[in-house]
Residue frames as qw, qx, qy, qz and C-alpha x, y, z in Angstrom:
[[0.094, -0.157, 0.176, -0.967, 3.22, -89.10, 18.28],
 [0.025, 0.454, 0.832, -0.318, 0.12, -89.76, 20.53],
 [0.234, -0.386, -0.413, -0.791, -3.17, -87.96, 19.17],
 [0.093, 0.115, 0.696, -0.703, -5.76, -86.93, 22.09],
 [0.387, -0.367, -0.561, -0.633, -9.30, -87.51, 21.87],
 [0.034, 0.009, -0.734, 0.678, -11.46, -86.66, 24.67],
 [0.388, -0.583, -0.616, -0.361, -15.28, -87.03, 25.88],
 [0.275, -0.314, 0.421, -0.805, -17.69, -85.10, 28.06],
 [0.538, -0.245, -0.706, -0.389, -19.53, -87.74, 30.05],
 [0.397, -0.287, -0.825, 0.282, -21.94, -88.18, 32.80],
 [0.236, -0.922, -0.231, -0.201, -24.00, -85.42, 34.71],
 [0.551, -0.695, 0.053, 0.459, -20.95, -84.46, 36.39],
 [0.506, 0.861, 0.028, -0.050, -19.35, -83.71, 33.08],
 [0.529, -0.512, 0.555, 0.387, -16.11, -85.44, 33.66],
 [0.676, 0.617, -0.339, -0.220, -13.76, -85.67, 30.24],
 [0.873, -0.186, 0.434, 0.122, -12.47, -88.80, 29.51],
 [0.136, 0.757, -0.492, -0.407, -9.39, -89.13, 27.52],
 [0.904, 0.064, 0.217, 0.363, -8.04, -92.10, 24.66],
 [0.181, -0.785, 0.447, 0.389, -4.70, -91.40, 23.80],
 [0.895, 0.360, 0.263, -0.006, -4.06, -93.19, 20.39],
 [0.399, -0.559, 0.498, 0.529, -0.71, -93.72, 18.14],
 [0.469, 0.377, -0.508, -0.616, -0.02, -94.26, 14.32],
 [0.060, 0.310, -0.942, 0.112, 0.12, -97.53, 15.27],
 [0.637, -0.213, -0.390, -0.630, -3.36, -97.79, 16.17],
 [0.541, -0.332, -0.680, 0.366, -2.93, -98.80, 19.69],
 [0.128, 0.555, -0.035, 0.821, -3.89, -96.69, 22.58],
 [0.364, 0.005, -0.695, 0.620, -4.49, -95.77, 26.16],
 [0.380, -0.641, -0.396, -0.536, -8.14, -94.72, 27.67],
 [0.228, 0.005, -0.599, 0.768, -7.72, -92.72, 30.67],
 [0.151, 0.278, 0.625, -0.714, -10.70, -92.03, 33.16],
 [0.125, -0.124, -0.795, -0.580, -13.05, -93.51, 31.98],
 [0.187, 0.298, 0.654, -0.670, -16.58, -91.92, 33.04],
 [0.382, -0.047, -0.619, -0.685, -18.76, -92.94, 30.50],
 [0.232, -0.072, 0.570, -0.785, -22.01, -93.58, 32.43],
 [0.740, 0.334, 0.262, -0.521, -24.92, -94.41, 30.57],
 [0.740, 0.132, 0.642, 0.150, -25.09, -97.24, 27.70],
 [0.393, 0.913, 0.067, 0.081, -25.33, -94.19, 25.21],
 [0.003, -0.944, 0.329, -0.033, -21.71, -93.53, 26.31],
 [0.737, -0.260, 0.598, 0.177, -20.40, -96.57, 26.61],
 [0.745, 0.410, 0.481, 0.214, -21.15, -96.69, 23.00],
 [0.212, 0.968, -0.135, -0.006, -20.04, -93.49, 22.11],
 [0.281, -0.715, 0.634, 0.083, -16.54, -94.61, 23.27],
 [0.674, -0.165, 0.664, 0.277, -16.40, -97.89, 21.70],
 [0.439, 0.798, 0.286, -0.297, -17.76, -96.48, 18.99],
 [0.102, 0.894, -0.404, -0.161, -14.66, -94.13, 18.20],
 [0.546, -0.387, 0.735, 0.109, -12.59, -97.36, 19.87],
 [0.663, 0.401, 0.556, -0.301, -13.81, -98.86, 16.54],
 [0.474, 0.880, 0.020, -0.028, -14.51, -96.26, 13.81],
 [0.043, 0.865, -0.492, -0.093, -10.46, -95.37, 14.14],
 [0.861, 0.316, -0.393, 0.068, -9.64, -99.26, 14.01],
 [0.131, -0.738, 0.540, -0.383, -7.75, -98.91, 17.75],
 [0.741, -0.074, -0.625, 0.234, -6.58, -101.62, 20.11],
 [0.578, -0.737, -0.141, -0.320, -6.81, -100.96, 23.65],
 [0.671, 0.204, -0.607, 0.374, -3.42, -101.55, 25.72],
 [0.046, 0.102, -0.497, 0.860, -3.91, -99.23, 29.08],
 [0.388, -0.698, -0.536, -0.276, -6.62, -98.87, 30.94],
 [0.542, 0.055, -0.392, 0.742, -5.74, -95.93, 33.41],
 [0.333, -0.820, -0.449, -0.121, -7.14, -94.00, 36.43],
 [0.164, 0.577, -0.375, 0.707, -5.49, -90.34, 37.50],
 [0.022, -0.019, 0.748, -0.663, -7.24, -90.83, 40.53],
 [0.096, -0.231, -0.965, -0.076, -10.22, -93.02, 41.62],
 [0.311, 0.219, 0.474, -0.794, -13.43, -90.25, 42.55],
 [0.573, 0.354, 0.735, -0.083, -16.59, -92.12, 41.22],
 [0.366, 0.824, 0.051, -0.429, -16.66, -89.48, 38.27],
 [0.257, 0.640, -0.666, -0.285, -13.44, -90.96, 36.50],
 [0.207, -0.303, 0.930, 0.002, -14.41, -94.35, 37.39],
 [0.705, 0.295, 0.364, -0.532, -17.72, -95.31, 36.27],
 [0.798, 0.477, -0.310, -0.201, -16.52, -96.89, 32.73],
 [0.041, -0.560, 0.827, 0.022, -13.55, -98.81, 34.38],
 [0.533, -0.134, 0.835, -0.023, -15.07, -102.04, 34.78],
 [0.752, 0.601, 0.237, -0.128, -16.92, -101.83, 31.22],
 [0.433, 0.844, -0.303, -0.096, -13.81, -100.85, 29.58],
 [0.429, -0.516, 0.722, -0.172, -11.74, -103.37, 31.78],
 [0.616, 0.092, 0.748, -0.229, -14.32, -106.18, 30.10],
 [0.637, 0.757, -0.026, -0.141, -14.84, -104.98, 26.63],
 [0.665, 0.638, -0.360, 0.146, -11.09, -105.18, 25.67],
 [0.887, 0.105, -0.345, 0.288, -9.36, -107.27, 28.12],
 [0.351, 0.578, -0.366, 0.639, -7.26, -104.79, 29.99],
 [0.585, -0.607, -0.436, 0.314, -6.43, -104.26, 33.99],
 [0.077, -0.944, -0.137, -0.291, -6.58, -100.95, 35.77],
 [0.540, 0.133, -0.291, 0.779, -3.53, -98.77, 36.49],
 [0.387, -0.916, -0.023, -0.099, -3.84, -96.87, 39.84],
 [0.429, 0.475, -0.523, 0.563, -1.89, -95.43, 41.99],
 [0.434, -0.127, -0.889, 0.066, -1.87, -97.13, 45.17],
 [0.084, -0.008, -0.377, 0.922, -3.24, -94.60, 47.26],
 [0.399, 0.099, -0.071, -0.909, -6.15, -94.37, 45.33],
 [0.327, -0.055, -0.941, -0.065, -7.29, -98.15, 45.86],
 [0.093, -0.348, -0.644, 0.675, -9.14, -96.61, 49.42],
 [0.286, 0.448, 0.040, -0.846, -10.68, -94.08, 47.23],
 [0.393, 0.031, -0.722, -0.569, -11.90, -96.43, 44.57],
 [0.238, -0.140, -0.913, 0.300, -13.48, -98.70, 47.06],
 [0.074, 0.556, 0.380, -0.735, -15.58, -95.57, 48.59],
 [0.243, 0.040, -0.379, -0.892, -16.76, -94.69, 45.03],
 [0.191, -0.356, -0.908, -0.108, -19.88, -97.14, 45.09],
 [0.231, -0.563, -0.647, 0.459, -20.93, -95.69, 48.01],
 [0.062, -0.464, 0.061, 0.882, -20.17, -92.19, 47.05],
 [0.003, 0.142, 0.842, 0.521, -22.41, -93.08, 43.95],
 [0.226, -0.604, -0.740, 0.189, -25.38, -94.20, 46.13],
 [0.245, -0.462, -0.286, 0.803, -24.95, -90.28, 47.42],
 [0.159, 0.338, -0.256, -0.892, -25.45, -88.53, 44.08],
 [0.777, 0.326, 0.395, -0.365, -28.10, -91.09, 43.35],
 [0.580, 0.491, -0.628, -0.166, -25.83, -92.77, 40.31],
 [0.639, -0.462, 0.614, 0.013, -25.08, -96.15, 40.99],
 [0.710, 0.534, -0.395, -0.233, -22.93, -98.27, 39.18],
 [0.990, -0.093, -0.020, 0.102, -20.95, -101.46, 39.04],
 [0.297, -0.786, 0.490, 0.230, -17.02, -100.90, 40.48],
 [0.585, 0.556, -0.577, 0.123, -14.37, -102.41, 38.72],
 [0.830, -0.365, 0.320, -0.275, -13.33, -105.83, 40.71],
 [0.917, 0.293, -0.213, 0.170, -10.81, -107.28, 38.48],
 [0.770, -0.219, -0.093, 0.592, -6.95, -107.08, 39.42],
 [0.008, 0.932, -0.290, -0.218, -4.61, -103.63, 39.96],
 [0.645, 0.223, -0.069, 0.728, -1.17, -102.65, 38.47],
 [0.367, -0.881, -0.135, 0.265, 0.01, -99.95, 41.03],
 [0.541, 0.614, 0.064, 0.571, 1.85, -97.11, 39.56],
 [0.490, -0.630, -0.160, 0.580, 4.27, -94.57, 41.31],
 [0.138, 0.937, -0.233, -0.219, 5.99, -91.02, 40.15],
 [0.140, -0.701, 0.619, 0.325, 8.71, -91.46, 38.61],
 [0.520, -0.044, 0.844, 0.121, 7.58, -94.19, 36.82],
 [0.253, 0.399, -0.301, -0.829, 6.32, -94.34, 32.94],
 [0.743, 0.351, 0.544, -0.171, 3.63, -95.81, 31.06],
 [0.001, 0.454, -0.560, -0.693, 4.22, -96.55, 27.53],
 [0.823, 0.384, 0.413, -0.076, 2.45, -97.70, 24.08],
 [0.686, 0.604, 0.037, 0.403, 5.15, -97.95, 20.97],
 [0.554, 0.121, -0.218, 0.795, 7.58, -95.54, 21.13],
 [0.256, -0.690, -0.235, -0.635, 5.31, -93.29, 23.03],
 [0.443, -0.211, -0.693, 0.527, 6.04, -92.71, 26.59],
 [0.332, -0.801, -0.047, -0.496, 3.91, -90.59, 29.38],
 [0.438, 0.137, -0.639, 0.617, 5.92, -89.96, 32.36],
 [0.428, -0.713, -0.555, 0.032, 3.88, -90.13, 36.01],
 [0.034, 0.275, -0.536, 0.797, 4.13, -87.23, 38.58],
 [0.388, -0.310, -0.840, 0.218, 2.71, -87.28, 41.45],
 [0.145, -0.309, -0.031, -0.940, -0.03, -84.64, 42.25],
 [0.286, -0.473, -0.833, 0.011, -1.75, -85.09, 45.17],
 [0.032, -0.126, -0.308, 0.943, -4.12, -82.83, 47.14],
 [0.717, -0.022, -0.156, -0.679, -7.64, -83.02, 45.31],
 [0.990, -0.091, -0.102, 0.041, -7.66, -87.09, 46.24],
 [0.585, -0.744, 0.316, 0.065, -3.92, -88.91, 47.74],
 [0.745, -0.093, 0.608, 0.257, -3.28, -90.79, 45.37],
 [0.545, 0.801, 0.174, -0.176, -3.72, -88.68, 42.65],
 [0.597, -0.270, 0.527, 0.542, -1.24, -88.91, 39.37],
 [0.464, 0.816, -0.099, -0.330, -0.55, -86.92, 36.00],
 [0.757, 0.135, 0.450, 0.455, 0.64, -88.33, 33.00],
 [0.170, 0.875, -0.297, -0.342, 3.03, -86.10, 30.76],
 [0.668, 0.208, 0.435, 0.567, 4.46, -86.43, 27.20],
 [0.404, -0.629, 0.301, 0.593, 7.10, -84.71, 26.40],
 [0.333, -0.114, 0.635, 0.688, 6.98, -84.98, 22.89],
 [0.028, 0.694, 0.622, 0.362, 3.53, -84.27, 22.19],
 [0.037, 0.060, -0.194, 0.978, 3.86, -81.10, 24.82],
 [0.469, -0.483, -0.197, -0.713, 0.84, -81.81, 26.72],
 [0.082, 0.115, -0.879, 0.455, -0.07, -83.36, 30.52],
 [0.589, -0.407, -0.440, -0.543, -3.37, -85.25, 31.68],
 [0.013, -0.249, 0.629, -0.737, -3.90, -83.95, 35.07],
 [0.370, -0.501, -0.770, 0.138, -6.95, -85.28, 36.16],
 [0.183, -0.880, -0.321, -0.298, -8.65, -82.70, 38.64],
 [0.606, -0.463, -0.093, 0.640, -5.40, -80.97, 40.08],
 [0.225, -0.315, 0.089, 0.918, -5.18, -77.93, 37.58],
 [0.396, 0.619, 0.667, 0.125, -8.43, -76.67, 35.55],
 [0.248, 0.632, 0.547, 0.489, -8.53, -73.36, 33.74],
 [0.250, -0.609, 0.049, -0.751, -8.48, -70.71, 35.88],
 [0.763, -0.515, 0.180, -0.347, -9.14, -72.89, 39.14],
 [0.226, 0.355, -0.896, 0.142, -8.06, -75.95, 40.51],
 [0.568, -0.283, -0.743, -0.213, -9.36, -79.28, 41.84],
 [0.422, -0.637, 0.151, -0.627, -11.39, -78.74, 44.79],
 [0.444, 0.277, -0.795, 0.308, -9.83, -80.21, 47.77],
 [0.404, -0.340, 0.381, -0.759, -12.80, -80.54, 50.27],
 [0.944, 0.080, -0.302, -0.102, -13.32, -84.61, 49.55],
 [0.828, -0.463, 0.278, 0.150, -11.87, -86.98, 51.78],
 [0.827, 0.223, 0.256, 0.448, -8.47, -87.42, 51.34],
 [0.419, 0.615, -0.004, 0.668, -7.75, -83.48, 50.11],
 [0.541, -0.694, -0.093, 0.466, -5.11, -80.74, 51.14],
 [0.558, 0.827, 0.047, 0.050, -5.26, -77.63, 49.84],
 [0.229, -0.846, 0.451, 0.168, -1.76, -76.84, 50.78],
 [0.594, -0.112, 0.692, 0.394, -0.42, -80.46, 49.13],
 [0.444, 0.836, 0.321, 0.033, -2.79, -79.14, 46.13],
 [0.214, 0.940, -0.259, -0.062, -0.67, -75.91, 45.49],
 [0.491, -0.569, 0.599, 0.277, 2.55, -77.62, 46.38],
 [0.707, 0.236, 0.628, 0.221, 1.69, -80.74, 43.60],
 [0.416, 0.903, 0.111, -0.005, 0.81, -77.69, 40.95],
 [0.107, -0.912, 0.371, 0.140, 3.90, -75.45, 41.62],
 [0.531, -0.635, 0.558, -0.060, 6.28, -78.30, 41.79],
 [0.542, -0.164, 0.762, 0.313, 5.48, -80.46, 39.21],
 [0.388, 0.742, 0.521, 0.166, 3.05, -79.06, 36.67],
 [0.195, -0.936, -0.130, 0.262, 4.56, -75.35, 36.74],
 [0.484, -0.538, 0.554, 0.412, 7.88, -76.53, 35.92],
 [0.599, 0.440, 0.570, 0.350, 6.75, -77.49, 32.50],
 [0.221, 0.079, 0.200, 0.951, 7.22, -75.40, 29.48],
 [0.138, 0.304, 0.319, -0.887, 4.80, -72.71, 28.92],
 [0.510, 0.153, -0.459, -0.711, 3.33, -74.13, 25.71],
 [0.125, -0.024, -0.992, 0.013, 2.66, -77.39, 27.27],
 [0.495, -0.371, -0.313, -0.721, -1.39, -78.10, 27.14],
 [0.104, -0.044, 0.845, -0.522, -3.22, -79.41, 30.08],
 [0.670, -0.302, -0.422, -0.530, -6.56, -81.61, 29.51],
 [0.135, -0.220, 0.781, -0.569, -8.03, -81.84, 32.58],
 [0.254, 0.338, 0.893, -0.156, -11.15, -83.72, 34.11],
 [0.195, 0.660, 0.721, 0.086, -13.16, -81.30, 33.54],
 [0.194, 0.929, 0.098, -0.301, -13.81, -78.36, 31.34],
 [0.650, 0.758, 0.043, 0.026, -10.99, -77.16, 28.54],
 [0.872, -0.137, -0.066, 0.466, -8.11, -77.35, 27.95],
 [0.055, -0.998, -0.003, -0.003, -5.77, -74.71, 28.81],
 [0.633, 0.501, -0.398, 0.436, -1.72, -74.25, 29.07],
 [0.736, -0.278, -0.354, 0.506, 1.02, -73.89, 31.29],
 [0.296, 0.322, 0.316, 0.842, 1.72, -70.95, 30.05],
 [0.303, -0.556, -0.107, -0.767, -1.84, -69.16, 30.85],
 [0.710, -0.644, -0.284, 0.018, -2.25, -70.51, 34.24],
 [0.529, -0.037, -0.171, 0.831, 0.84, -69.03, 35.21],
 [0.121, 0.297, 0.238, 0.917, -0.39, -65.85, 34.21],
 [0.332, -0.315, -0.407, -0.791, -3.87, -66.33, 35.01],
 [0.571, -0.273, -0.770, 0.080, -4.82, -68.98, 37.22],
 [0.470, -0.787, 0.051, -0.396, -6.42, -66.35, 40.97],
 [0.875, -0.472, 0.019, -0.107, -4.76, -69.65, 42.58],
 [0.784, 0.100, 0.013, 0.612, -1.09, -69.71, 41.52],
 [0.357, 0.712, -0.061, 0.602, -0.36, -65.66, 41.91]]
């Protein structure tokens, strides 16, 4: 059973996720640790809990989820799972950096290019991809099924969704990606998105201004 542990990091206040097993192995999605204080915070934990690193993995590539990839890429050995779409949009983070006055050093090492329907795994732990685009093109959510939770990156938040006015978004693929593949889950199933709390399937149904 996979245990979530998440951070708030950067002025943008993106949450980064490790996903960890009994096994003590585990999977560090969007990584936006920013400052050297956060780097350390994350290895920190990566540490204190005695973990091994096997994934290194990006829902989708806007400079906010990417800023720790190439430290976390170098610290423990690992190459970055996209999804290929979102190679065009990693590329344009730098720049898109420069914009909010944050620069930082891309990730430059090799890809593994993930698709829907395809599944990442550590031990007997599996997270199955969909494919949610509309806030970025390439964008991808990882669900497990046994833990009864999905990390959506910035496609469903609380009460909103991921704004879709960045190259690349469409709000209409947005709602579609939600409805179609996130919606369909059960109703207890949690959703930790980029950014802000986590919330359910369950109460976004219900709640969500953008899904009624």
């Amino acid at each position: 059973m996979l245990t979530v542990k998440s951070f708030e990091f950067s002025p943008i206040q993106e949450n980064t996720y490790v996903l960890y097993n009994e096994f003590n192995e585990c999977i560090i999605i969007d990584p936006g640790c920013y400052f050297d204080s956060e780097k350390e915070a994350l290895s920190q934990f990566i540490t204190q809990k005695q973990l091994t690193p096997k994934l290194l993995v990006n829902t989708h590539c806007h400079l906010d989820h990417v800023f720790g990839n190439k430290y976390v890429a170098e610290q423990y050995q690992l190459i970055l799972h996209i999804h290929t779409l979102e190679k065009q949009v990693l590329d344009f983070a730098p720049a898109s950096g420069l914009m909010y006055n944050m620069p930082f050093d891309n990730y430059s090492g090799a890809f593994i290019y993930i698709t829907e329907n395809d599944t990442l795994s550590i031990g007997d732990d599996v997270l199955k991809i969909f494919f949610t685009p509309g806030h970025s093109p390439g964008s991808v959510s990882f669900y497990n099924e046994a833990g009864g939770f999905v990390i959506g990156g910035d496609v469903l938040f609380k009460n909103s969704i991921g704004r879709t006015d960045l190259p690349g978004g469409n709000y209409e693929q947005l709602i579609q990606s939600i409805q179609t593949q996130l919606m369909v889950l059960p109703n207890d199933t949690k959703v930790y998105s980029g950014h802000g709390p986590v919330t359910t399937i369950g109460a976004e149904r219900l709640n969500n201004p953008f899904l009624q």
